[in-house]
N, C-alpha and C positions, 0 to 999 in steps of 0.2 A: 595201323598207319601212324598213330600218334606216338604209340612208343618208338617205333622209327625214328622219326621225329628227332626226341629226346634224347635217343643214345647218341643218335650223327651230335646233336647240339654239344653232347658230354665228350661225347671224343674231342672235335674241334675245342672245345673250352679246356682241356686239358693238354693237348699235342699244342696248340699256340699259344696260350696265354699261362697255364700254372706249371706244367713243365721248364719251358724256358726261364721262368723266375724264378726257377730254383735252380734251375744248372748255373745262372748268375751268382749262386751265392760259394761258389766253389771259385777257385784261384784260375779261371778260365784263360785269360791271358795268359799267365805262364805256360799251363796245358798247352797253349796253340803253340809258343813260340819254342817249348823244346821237347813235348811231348804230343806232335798233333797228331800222328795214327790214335796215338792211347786217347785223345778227344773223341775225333773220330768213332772210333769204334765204342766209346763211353756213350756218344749220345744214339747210338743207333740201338744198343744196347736196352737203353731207355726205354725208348721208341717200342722195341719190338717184344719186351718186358710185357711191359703195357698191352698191347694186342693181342697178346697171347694169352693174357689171361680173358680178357675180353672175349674171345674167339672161342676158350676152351668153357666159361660158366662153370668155373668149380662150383659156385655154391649147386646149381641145376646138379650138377655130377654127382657130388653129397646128395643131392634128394635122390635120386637115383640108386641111389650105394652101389656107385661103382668107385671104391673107394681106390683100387689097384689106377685105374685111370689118375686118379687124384694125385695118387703119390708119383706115379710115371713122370708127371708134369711138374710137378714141385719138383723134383730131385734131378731133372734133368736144369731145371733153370735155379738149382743151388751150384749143383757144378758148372756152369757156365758161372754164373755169378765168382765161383772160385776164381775160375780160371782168369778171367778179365778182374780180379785182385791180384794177381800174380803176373801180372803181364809188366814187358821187359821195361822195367825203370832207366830213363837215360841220366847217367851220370855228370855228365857236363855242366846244369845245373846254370844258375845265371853268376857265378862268380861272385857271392854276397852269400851263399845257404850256410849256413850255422849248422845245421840239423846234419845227421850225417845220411848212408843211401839206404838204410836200412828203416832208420826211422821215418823218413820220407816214403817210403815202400810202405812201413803199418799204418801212416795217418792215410796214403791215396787207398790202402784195403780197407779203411775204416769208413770215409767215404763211399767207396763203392757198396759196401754193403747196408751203411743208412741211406743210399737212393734204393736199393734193391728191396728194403722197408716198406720206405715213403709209397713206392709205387704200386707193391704189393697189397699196403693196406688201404690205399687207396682206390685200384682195381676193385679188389673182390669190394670194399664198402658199397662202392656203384652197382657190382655185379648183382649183391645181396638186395638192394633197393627194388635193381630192376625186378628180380628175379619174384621178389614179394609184391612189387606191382603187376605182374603178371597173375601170377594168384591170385590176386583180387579182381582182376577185368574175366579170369576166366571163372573165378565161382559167382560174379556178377551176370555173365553170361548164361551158365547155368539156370543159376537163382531165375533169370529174367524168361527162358524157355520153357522152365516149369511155371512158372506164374503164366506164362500164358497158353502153354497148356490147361491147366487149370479153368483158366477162364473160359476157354473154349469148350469144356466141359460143362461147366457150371451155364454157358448159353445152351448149347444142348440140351441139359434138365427140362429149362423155362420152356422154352419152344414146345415141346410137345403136352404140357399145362396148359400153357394158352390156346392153344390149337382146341384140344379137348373144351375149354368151356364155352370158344368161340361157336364150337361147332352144334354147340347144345344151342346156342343163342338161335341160329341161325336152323335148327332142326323143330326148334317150337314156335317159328314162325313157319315155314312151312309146313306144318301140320297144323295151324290154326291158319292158315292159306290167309294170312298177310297181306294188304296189299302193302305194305310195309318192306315185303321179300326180296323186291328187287334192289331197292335201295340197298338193303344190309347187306346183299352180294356186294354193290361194287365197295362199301367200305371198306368188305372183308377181302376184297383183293388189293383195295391201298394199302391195305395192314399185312397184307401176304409180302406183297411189292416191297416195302420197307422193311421186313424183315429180313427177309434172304438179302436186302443190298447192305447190309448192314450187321449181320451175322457171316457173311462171307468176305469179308475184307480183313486186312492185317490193321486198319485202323480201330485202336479203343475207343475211342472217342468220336465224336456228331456233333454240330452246331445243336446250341439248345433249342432253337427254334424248330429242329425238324421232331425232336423228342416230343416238345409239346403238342404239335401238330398231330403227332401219332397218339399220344394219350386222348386229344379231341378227337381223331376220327375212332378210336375206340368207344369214349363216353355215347358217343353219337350212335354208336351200333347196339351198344346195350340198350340204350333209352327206346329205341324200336318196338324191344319186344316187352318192356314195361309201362303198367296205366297209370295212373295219377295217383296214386298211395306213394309211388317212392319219387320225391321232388330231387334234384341235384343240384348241387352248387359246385361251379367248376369256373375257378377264379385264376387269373395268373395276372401280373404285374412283373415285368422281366423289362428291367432297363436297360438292362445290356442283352445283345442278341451275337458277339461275338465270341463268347465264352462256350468250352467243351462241354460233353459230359460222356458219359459211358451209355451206349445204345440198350433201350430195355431195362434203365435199372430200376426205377421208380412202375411200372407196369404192375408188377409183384403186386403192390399193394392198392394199387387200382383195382385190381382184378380179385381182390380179398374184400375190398368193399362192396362190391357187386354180386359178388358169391353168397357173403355171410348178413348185407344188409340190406337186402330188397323184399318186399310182400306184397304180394297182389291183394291182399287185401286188409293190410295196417297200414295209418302212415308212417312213413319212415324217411330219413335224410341220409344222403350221403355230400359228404363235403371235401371237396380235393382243392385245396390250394397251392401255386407254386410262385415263389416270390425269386427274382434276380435281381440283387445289388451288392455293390461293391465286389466283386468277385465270389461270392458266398451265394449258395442255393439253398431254397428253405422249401421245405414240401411238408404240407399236412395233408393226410386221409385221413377222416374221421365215418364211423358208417354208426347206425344203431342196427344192434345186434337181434336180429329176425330171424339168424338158425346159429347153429354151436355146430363147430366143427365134431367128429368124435376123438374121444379122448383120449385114444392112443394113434390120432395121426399126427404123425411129425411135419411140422411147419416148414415145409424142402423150400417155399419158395421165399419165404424170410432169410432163412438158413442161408441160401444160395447168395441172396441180395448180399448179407450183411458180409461173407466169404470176399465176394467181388470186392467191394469198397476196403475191405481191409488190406486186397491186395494191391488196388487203386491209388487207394488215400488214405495210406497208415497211419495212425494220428490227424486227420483231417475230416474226419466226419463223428455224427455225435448222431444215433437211431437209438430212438425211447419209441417203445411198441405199449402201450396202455391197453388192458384188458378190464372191461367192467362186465357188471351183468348186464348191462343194456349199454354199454357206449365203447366202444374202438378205436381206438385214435392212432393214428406213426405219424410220429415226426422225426423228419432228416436234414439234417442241416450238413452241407459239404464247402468245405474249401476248394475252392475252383482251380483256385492259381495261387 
């Protein structure tokens, strides 16, 4: 619709205003008063020049290589172009021409063929503009279906990771018959509930208030099935509450902290903080390291995170994953807006 738009703009800006300021610079009066067909048919001439190239997209035709089309079209609008150079000069003249009818014959062919230029090069310049603006919206469009393909992928992975340690969470409370149990059900269906409304939508993005929300009724499901060895600190300060973010994407490491930094019987901390200011989001997880993943599993759900945001926020975010022998840390810092 936009490029619509633009050509109608480019047309109109050329047929009324750069068009006729140049058929001004030709002897248009005399034209009218002893050659008016040969105006006539000069400026329609112009006119239908112009739209015809328009119309035909030589440069698209070249991409194309239909180059026989190509010439069809030039070589039919060279002989026309002849033909109205050779068209019949009126002799009569206004009683004052110096010039004799032959020379007045090569300067009006000399004319017609620097407008049949002017126009030409100025056609296809538009044509080529448009033609490469094209290009771009469509490998834009491309680019923008894979990326969120992608995405949609890379939410798939998550989901059934969470779902797995959720369900551990929620299977060692029922086997140690909990009375804890019921509660962690209905968490585990606000967490269900906001997943699917949230994984099935064409929107990236969530108010950040519902993300944190969903990170606290997680914390709150794990703390269930854990005793007083692993304390948690789960801090947020979010001054702005009307600011996006991408559904699930800090989760990852929430759920890395609870996995690799809990013991029932050391104590141990886990620390999740999320800060909102100025358009910028700051997130730390920190856990102490109470098991080791093994060392040849691959990190899918870091991987996954750091994928998303690159595809999100290209240059706009900065994730440092710190590995010690007793301490873990991720910090994410994103540009909002």
């Amino acid at each position: 619709m936009r490029s619509t738009k633009i050509t109608v703009f480019i047309d109109l800006l050329f047929c009324l205003v750069i068009l006729p300021f140049i058929i001004m610079l030709v002897p248009v009066d005399k034209w009218y008063a002893y050659n008016t067909w040969f105006l006539v048919v000069f400026v329609l001439y112009l006119y239908l020049l112009y739209f015809i190239y328009r119309k035909s997209n030589i440069p698209s035709l070249i991409m194309q290589r239909r180059y026989a089309a190509v010439a069809l079209i030039v070589g039919a609008l060279v002989v026309l172009t002849v033909l109205l150079g050779d068209f019949p000069l009126s002799d009569n003249g206004d009683g004052n021409a110096v010039l004799d009818l032959g020379m007045r014959q090569r300067i009006r062919r000399q004319i017609v063929w620097f407008f049949f230029l002017i126009v030409t090069g100025f056609s296809l310049s538009i044509e080529l503009t448009i033609e490469l603006f094209r290009q771009i919206i469509s490998k834009q469009e491309i680019e923008a279906q894979k990326n969120k393909a992608e995405l949609a992928l890379y939410k798939a992975q998550i989901n059934p990771h969470f779902m797995f340690n959720t369900l551990n969470t929620l299977y060692g409370l029922v086997i140690m018959k909990s009375d804890k149990t019921e509660s962690a059900f209905m968490k585990f269906s606000n967490i269900l509930r906001y997943m699917y409304a949230n994984t099935n939508t064409n929107s990236l993005t969530i108010p950040i208030d519902s993300e944190i929300d969903y990170l606290r009724q997680y914390v709150d499901l794990q703390l269930l099935r854990l005793n007083h060895h692993t304390r948690v600190e789960f801090d947020v300060r979010a001054e702005e509450h009307d600011v996006q973010i991408p559904p699930m994407i800090l989760i990852t490491f929430v759920e890395n902290a609870f996995k690799y930094g809990t013991s029932s019987d050391e104590d141990c901390l886990i620390s999740i903080r999320i800060a909102v200011k100025d358009g910028t989001l700051r997130f730390e997880a920190g856990n102490d390291v109470m098991k080791t993943p093994p060392q040849n599993e691959p990190a899918i759900g870091i991987e996954n995170c750091r994928k998303r945001l690159e595809l999100l926020y290209p240059d706009r975010f900065v994730l440092d994953v710190t590995r010690g022998e007793r301490k873990f840390k991720v910090c994410l810092t994103i540009r909002l807006r």
